[in-house]
N, C-alpha and C positions, 0 to 999 in steps of 0.2 A: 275570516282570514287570520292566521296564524300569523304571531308579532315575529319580529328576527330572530328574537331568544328558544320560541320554540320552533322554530325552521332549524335552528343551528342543535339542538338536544335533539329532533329525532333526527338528523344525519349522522352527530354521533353515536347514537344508540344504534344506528343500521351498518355503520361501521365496526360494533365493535366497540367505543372507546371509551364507553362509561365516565365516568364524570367527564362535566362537562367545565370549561370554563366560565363564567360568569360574567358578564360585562355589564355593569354599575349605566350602563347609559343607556337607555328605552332606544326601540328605532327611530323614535321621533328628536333624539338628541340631551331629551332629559333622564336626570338620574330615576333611575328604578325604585325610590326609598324600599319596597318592597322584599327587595330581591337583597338591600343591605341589611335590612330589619329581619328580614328570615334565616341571613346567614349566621349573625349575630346571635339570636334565640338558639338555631343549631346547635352552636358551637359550645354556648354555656349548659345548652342540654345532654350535651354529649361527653361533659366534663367535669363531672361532679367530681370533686378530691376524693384521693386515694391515697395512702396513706402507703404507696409502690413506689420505690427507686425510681423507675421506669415512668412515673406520671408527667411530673415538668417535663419532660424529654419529647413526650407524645404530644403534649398540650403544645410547648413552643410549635411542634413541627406541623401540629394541624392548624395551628392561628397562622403561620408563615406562609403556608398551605394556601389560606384562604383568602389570605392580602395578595398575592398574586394574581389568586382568579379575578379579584376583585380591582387592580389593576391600582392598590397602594391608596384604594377611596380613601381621605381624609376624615370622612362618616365614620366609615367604619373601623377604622384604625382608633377613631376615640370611643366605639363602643367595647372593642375589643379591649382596649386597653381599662376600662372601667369592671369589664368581667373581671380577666385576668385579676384586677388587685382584689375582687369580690371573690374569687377564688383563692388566693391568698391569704384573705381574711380567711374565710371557712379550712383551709389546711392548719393554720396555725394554732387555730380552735381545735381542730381535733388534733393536733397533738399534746396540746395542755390540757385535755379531755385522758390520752394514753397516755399520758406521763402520772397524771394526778392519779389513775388507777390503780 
């Protein structure tokens, strides 16, 4: 038997409406760690620094993105928030990397 999360993804995919929203809480009532641990992983994978006007702009908007789907989890707002300065660090490096050149 398919859990609620995947009843509710293939009705959107038969809709149409490609991403889906994400709800942090299993049909059983518990949190999903899974589904906050994989959105997490995503996000810093999909975010390597770029050394683009355009980067923080993209990054804020896909983290803001993903705390809605995620319904403002507390979890994941302090993993996110741990990336984020990880990525920070790493932009900062590479511009004292293109400076020093």
């Amino acid at each position: 038997m398919d859990s609620i999360l995947e009843i509710r993804r293939k009705a959107q995919e038969a809709q149409g409406q490609g991403e889906q929203q994400t709800d942090p809480q299993a049909a059983d009532g518990a949190r999903d760690y899974s589904a906050i641990f994989r959105a997490a992983y995503n996000f810093h994978k999909q975010h390597p620094p770029r050394l683009e006007a355009s980067y923080w702009a993209e990054t804020a908007k896909d983290l803001t993105r993903i705390m809605i789907d995620f319904n403002q989890d507390p979890l994941l707002s302090g993993l996110l928030h741990a990336i984020y300065a990880d990525l920070e660090r790493d932009y900062k490096h590479m511009l004292e990397e293109q400076e020093s050149a």
